[in-house]
C-alpha positions in Angstrom: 12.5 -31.8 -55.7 10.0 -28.9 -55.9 8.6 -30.3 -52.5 12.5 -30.6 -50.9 12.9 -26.9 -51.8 9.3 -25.4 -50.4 10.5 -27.3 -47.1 13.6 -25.4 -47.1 12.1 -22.3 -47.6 9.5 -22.6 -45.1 11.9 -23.9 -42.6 14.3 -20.7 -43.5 11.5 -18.6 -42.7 10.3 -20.0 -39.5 13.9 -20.4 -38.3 14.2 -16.9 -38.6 11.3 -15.4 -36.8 12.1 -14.2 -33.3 8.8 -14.0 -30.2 8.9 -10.8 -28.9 8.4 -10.1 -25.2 6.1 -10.6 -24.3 4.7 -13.1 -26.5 1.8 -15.3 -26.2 3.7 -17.5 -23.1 4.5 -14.6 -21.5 1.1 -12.0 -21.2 -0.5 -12.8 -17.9 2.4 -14.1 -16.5 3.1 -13.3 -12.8 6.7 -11.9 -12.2 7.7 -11.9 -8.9 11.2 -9.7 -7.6 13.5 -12.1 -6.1 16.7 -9.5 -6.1 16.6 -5.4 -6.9 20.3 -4.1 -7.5 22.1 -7.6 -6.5 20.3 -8.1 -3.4 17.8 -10.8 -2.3 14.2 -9.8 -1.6 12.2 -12.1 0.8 9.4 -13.9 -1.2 6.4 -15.6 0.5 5.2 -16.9 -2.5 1.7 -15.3 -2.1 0.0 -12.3 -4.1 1.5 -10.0 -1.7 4.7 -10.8 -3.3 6.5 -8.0 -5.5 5.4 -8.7 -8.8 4.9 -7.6 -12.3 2.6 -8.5 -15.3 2.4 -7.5 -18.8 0.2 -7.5 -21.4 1.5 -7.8 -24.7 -1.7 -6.4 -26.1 -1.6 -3.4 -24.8 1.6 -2.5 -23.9 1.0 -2.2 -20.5 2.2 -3.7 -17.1 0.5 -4.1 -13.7 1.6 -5.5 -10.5 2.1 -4.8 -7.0 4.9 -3.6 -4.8 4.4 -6.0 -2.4 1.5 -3.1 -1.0 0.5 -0.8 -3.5 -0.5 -1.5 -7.0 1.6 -0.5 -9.7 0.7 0.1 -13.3 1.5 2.3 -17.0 3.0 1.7 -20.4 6.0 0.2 -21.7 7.9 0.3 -24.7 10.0 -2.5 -26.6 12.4 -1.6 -29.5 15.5 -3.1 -30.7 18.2 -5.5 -29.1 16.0 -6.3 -26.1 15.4 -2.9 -25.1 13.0 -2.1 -22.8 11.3 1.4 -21.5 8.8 1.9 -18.9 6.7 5.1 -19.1 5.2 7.0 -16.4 4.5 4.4 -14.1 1.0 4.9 -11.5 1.7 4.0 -8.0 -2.0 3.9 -5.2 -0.5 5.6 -2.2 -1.6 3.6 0.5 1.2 3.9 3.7 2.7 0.5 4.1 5.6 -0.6 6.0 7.7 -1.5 3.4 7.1 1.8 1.5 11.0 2.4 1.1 10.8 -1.1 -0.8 8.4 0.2 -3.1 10.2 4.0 -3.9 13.1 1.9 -4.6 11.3 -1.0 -7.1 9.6 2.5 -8.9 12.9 4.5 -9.2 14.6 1.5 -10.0 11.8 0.1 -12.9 12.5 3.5 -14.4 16.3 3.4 -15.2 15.4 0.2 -17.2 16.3 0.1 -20.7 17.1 -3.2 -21.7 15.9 -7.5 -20.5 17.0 -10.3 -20.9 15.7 -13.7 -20.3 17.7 -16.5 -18.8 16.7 -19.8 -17.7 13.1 -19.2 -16.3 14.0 -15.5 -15.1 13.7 -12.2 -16.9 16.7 -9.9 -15.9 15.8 -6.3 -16.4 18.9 -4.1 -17.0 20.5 -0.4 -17.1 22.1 1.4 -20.0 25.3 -0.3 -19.5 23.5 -3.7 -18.7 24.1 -4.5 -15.3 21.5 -6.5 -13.4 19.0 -4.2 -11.9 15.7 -6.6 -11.2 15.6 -10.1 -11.1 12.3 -11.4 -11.6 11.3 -15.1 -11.7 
């Protein structure tokens, strides 16, 4: 009986332990952009891709913006919310650069994610889809 009981306990406690993001499956993982504010970007499945990475770690993410590398703290709190900080951008002139001063402003009005089947959705304040990334 004692052993029936620990086993419940222990099971309680496990059940009841939420991962954070990012978590151990999560830091290192390549996010790629596949839509910014409901509309498709054109992947190529390469490293020139738009993509993000975080490191749980540190609290930092990198990536790219398909041209120039991107890169700063983030925050997590409560109820999946989720801050950027002052994000660093190189400054290299590419031909997609309105691509990439849209991804920036757009990574900044971020406040909450969500995580649905093999895609992270990062949202607004009243949490619309603003980034798909897969």
């Amino acid at each position: 009986m004692k052993n029936l009981i620990l086993g419940f306990v222990l099971l309680l406690s496990f059940s009841s332990c939420k991962s954070s993001f990012p978590d151990s499956n999560w830091t290192n993982k390549h996010w790629t952009v596949v839509e910014m504010l409901g509309v498709p970007v054109q992947t190529s499945n390469s490293l020139q891709d738009a993509h993000l990475i975080f490191s749980a770690s540190d609290k930092t993410v990198t990536g790219s913006g398909s041209c120039n590398r991107i890169s700063g703290p983030y925050e997590m709190g409560k109820k999946h919310s989720l801050k950027f900080g002052n994000l660093a951008a190189t400054r290299m002139t590419c031909q997609n650069q309105a691509f990439e001063n849209k991804l920036l402003e757009t990574l900044q009005r971020v406040e909450f994610y969500q995580v649905s089947t093999g895609e992270l959705w990062l949202k607004d304040s009243k949490k619309r889809i603003l980034l798909k990334l897969r």
